[in-house]
C-alpha positions as CSV (number, residue, x, y, z in Angstrom):
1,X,103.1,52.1,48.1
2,X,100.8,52.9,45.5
3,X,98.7,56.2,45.2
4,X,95.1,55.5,47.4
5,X,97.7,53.7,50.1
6,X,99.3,56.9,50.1
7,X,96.5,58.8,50.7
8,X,95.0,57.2,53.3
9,X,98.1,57.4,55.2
10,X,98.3,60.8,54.7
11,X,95.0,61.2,56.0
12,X,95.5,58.9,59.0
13,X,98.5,61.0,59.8
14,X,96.4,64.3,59.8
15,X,93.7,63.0,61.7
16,X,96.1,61.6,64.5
17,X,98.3,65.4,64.5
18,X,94.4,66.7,64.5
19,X,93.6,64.3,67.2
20,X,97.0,65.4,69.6
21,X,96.2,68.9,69.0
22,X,92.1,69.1,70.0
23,X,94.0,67.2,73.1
24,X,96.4,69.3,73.7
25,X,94.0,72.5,74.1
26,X,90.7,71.6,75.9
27,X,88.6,73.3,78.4
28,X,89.9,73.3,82.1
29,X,88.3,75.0,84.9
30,X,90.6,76.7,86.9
31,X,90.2,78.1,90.6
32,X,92.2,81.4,91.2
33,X,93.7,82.6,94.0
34,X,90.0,84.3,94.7
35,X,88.1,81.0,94.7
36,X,87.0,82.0,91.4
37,X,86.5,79.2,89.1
38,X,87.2,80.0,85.4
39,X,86.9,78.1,82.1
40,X,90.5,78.1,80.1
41,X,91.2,76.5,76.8
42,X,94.2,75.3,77.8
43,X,97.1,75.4,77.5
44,X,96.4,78.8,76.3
45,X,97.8,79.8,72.6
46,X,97.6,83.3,73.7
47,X,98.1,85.0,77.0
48,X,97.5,87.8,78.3
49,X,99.8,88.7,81.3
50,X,99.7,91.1,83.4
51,X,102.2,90.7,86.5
52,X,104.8,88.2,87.1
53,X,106.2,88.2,83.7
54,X,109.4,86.3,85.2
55,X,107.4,83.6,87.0
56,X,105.0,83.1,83.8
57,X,108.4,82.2,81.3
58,X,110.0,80.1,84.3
59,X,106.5,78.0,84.9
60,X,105.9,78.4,80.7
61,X,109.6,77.2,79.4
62,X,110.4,77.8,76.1
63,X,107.0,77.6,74.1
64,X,105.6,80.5,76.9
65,X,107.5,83.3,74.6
66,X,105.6,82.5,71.6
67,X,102.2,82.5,73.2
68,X,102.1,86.1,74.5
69,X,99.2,87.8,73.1
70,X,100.2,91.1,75.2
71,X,101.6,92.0,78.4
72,X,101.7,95.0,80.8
73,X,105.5,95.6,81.1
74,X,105.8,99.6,81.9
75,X,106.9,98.3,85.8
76,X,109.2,95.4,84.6
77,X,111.1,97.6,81.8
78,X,111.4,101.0,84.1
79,X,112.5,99.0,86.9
80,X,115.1,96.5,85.7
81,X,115.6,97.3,82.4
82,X,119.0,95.4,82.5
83,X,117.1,92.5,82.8
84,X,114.7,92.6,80.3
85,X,117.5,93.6,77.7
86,X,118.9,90.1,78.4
87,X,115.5,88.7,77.6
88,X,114.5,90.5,74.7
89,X,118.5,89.9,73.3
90,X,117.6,85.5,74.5
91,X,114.1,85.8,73.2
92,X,113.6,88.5,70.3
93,X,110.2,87.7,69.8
94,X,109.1,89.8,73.4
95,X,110.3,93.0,71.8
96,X,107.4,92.6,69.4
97,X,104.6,91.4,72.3
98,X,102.2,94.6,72.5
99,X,102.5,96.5,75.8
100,X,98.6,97.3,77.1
101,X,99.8,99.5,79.9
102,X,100.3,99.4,83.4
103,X,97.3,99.9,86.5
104,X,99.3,101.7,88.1
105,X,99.9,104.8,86.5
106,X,96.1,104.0,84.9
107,X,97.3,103.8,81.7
108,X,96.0,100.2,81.2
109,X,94.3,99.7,78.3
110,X,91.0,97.1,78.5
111,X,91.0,98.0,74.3
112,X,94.0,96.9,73.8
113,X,93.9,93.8,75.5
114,X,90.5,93.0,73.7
115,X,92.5,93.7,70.4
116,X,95.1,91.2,71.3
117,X,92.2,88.3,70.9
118,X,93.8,86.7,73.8
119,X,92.8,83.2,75.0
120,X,93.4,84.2,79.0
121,X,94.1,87.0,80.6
122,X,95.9,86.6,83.7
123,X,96.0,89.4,86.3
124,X,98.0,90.1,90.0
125,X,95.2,90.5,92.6
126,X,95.7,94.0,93.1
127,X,95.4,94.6,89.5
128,X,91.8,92.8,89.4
129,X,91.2,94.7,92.4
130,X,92.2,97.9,90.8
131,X,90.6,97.4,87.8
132,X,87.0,96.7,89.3
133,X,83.8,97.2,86.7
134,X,86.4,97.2,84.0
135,X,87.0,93.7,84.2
136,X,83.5,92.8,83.3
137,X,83.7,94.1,80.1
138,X,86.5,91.1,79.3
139,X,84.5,88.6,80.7
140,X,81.4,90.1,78.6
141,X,83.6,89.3,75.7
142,X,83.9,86.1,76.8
143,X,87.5,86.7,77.1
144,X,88.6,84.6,80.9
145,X,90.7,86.1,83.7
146,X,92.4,84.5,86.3
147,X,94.0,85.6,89.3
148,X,97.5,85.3,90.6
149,X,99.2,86.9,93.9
150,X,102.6,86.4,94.9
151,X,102.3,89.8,97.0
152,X,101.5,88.5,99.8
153,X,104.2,86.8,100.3
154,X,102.9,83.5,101.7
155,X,103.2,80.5,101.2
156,X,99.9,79.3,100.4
157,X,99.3,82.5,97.7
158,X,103.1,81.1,96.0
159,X,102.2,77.9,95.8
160,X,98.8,78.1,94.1
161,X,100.0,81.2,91.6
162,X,102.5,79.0,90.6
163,X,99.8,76.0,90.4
164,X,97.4,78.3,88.1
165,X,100.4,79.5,85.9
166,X,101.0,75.8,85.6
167,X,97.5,74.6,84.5
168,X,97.2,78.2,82.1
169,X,100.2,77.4,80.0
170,X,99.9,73.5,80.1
171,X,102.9,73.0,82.2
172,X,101.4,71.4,85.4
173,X,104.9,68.8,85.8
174,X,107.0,71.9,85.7
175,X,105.1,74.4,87.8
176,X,105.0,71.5,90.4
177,X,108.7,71.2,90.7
178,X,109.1,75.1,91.1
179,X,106.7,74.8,93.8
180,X,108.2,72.0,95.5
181,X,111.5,73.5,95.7
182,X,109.5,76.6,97.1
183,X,108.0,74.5,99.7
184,X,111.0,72.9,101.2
185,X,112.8,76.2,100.9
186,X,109.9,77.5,103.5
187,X,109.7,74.1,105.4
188,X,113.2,74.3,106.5
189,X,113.8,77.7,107.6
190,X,110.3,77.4,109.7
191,X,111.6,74.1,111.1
192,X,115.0,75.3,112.1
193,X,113.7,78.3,113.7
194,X,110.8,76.4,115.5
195,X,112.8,74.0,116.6
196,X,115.6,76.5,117.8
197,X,112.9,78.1,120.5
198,X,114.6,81.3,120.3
199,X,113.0,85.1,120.9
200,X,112.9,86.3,117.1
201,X,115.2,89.2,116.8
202,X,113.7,92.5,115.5
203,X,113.9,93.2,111.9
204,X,113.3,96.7,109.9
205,X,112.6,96.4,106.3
206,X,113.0,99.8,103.8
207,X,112.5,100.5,100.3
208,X,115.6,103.0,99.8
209,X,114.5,104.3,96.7
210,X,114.5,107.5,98.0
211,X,117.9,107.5,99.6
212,X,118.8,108.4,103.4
213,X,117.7,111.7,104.0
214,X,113.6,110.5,103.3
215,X,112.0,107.4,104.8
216,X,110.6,105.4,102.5
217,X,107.8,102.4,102.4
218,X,108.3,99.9,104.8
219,X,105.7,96.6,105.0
220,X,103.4,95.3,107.4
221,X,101.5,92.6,106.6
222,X,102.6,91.9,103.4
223,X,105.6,91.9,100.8
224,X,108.5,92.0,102.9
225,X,106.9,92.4,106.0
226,X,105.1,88.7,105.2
227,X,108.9,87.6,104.8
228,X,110.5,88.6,107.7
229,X,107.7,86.7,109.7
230,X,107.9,84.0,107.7
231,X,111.4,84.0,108.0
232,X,111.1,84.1,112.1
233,X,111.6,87.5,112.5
234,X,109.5,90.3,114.4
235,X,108.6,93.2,112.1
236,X,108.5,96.3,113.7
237,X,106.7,98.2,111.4
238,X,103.6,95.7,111.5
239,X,102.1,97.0,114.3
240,X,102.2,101.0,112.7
241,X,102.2,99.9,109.0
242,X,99.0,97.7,107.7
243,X,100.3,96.9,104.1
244,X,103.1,99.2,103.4
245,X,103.9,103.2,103.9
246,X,106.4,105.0,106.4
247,X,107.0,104.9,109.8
248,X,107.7,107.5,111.9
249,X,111.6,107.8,113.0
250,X,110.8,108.4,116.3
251,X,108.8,105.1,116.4
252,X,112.1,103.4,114.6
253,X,114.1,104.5,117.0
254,X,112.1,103.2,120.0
255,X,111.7,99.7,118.1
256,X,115.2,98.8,118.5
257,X,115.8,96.6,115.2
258,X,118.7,94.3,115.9
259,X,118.6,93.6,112.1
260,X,118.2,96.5,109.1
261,X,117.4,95.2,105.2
262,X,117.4,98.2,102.9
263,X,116.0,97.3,99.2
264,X,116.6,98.6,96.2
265,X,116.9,98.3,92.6
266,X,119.6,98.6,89.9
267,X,117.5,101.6,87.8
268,X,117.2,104.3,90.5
269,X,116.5,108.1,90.4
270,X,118.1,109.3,93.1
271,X,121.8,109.6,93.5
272,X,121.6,108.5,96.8
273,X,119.3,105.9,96.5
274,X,120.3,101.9,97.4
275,X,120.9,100.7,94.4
276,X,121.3,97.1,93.7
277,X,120.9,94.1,91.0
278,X,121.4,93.3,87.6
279,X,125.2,95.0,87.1
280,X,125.7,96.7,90.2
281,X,128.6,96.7,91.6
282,X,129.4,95.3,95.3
283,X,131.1,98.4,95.7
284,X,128.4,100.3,94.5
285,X,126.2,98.9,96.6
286,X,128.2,98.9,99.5
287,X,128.5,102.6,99.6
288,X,125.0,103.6,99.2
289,X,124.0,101.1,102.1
290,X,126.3,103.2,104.3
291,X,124.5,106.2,103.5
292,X,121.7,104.8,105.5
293,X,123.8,103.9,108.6
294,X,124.7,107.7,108.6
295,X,121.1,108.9,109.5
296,X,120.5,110.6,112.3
297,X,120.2,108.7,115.6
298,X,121.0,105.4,113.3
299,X,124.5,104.6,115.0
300,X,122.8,103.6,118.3
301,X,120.6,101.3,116.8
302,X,121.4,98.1,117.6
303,X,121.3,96.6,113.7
304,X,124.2,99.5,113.0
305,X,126.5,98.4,116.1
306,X,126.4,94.7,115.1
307,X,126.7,95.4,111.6
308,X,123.8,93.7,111.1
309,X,122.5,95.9,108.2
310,X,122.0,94.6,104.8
311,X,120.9,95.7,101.4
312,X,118.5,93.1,98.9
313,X,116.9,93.2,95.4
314,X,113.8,94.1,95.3
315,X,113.4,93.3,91.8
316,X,113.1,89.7,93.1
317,X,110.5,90.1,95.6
318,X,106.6,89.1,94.5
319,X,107.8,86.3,92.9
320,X,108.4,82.5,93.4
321,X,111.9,83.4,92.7
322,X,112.0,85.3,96.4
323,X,113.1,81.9,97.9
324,X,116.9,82.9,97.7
325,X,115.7,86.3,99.7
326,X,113.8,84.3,101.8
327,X,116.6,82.7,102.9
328,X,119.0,85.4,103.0
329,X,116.5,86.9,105.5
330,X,116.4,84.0,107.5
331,X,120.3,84.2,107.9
332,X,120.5,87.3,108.8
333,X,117.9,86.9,111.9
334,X,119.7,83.6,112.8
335,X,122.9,82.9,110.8
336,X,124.3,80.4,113.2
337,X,121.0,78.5,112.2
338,X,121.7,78.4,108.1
339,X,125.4,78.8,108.0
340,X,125.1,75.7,105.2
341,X,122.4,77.7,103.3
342,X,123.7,80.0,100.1
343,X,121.1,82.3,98.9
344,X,122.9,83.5,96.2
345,X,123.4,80.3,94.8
346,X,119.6,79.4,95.1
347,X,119.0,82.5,93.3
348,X,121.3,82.3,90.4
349,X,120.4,78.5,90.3
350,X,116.6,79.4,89.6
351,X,118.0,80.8,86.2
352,X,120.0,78.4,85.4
353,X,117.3,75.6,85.9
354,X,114.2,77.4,84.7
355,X,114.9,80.9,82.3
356,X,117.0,81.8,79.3
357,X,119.4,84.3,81.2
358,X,121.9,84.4,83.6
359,X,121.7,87.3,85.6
360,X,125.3,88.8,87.2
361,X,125.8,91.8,89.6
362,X,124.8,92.3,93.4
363,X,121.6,90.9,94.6
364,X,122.1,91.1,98.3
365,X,125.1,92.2,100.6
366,X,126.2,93.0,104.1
367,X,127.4,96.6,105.2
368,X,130.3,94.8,106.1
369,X,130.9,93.6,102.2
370,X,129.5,90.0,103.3
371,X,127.0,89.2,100.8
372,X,126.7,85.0,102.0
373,X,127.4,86.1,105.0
């Protein structure tokens, strides 16, 4: 091939790779949970992510890690920071993603988000929420946001975060099959249980971060609370708690709850907290959900008599991941109805399918030591 031949190939060539790549990024209006409809070069070179970190790298794959422009991690790290050793040790590149802060402890930072130059920033509805005014000054930069929620817990919110974290990063084929699975993870515990015709057994759901001598949050409407409804259970605390907070013992007491799920995480505080996930023991976890059976007036519960008490992650809640939890709730309302049904398999088989790691500890358990029950 002489020299002008080999130019023009040379050129064809670039114009084609140009050609894939203006293809491969173009404008894409995107609806948010909110109804919002937002403009997003996508997929987006360079996210901005606030929430969800472990549902944006299952829905993102592999090329996700590199297109961090920033994140909010404080929660994430603080809370399982087992877990995001794992990551930073699979991925190294996340140790150097900047950290803008966290809402919650108002410490996010809208400058160093607009310092990152990201493409997309992509917020949990409660952050947006919490945010307010501040978030105009991104979009006066020209800089979109889009709005994710798997909070509440439901099925249409988990379906269409997942949908929007698809068409952000690109991934639409992949956040589809994530989805899918959700869905028939929901479709068949609401069919069994509808179909069953059965009274749904009373549930009570606790954080135990603050061990057994303090009631902690429980959930009404949402979180947990959404679960065990979804799950064909009756909350007790839903008709005392709107979104999450304490109830009163007393009221406990009176409610009855034929089944108990304490949650906790593996990075506690207190030494008497439930503590739970990445490297936990069962043993360990064992012990400090028999704290909680010891409270006072606790041993006439019905839950406590059946041995029908139980301790979860919570590290795996608000999060498309919650399927395996979603299922382990279901079981213990009605575990005649999924006695085929392994949670812990569906959880560790998330990982396996979809993210770098593979997580190993206690994730949920019986008081009994039955943690498929």
């Amino acid at each position: 091939m002489n020299a002008p031949a080999r130019t023009r190939t040379w050129l064809a060539s670039l114009l084609l790779c140009s050609a894939g790549s203006l293809a491969v990024a173009k404008p894409v209006v995107i609806e948010d949970v909110l109804g919002r409809k937002v403009t997003v070069d996508a997929p987006a070179k360079r996210v901005m992510l606030g929430f969800y970190i472990e549902d944006y790298f299952a829905v993102a794959g592999d090329k996700g890690y590199d297109r961090l422009a920033g994140m909010s991690r404080g929660w994430f790290v603080k809370s399982r920071p087992a877990t995001w050793a794992m990551y930073v040790a699979s991925k190294p590149q996340l140790a150097k993603v900047p950290d803008v802060g966290n809402v919650q402890d108002q410490t996010f930072s809208i400058e160093k988000v607009m310092a990152a130059k990201p493409d997309v920033v992509v917020l949990a509805d409660w952050q947006y929420k919490a945010l307010g005014a501040e978030v105009a000054r991104l979009e006066a930069a020209r800089i979109p946001v889009v709005v994710v929620d798997y909070n509440a817990q439901t099925l249409a919110r988990h379906l269409a975060s997942t949908r929007i974290l698809g068409e952000v990063t690109g991934e639409t084929a992949r956040a589809q099959r994530i989805a899918s699975d959700y869905r028939q993870v929901v479709d068949t515990i609401t069919q069994r249980v509808a179909k069953a015709k059965r009274p749904p057994p009373r549930i009570y759901i606790e954080l135990g971060d603050k061990g057994p001598a303090e009631y902690s949050y429980t959930y009404g409407k949402n979180m947990w609370g959404a679960m065990a409804q979804l799950a064909g259970g009756d909350n007790i605390a839903q008709p005392f708690v709107k979104d999450w907070g304490t109830i009163h013992p007393e009221q406990l007491m009176a409610s009855k709850p034929e089944v108990i799920l304490i949650a906790g995480y593996e990075s506690v505080t207190s030494a008497t907290a439930m503590q739970i996930g990445q490297d936990i023991p069962a043993a360990t976890a064992q012990q400090r959900l028999k704290g909680f059976t010891q409270r006072a007036g606790w041993a006439e519960l019905p839950a406590v008599k059946n041995q029908r008490v139980y301790a979860v992650y919570h590290g795996a809640t608000r999060s498309v991941m919650d399927a395996a939890l979603l299922q382990y709730v279901a079981k213990t309302l009605y575990p005649d109805l999924f006695r085929d049904v392994n949670p812990l398999a569906t959880y560790l088989g998330f990982y396996q399918r979809y993210l770098p790691i593979r997580p190993h500890g206690t994730f949920m358990l019986g008081v009994s030591g039955n943690g498929s029950l």
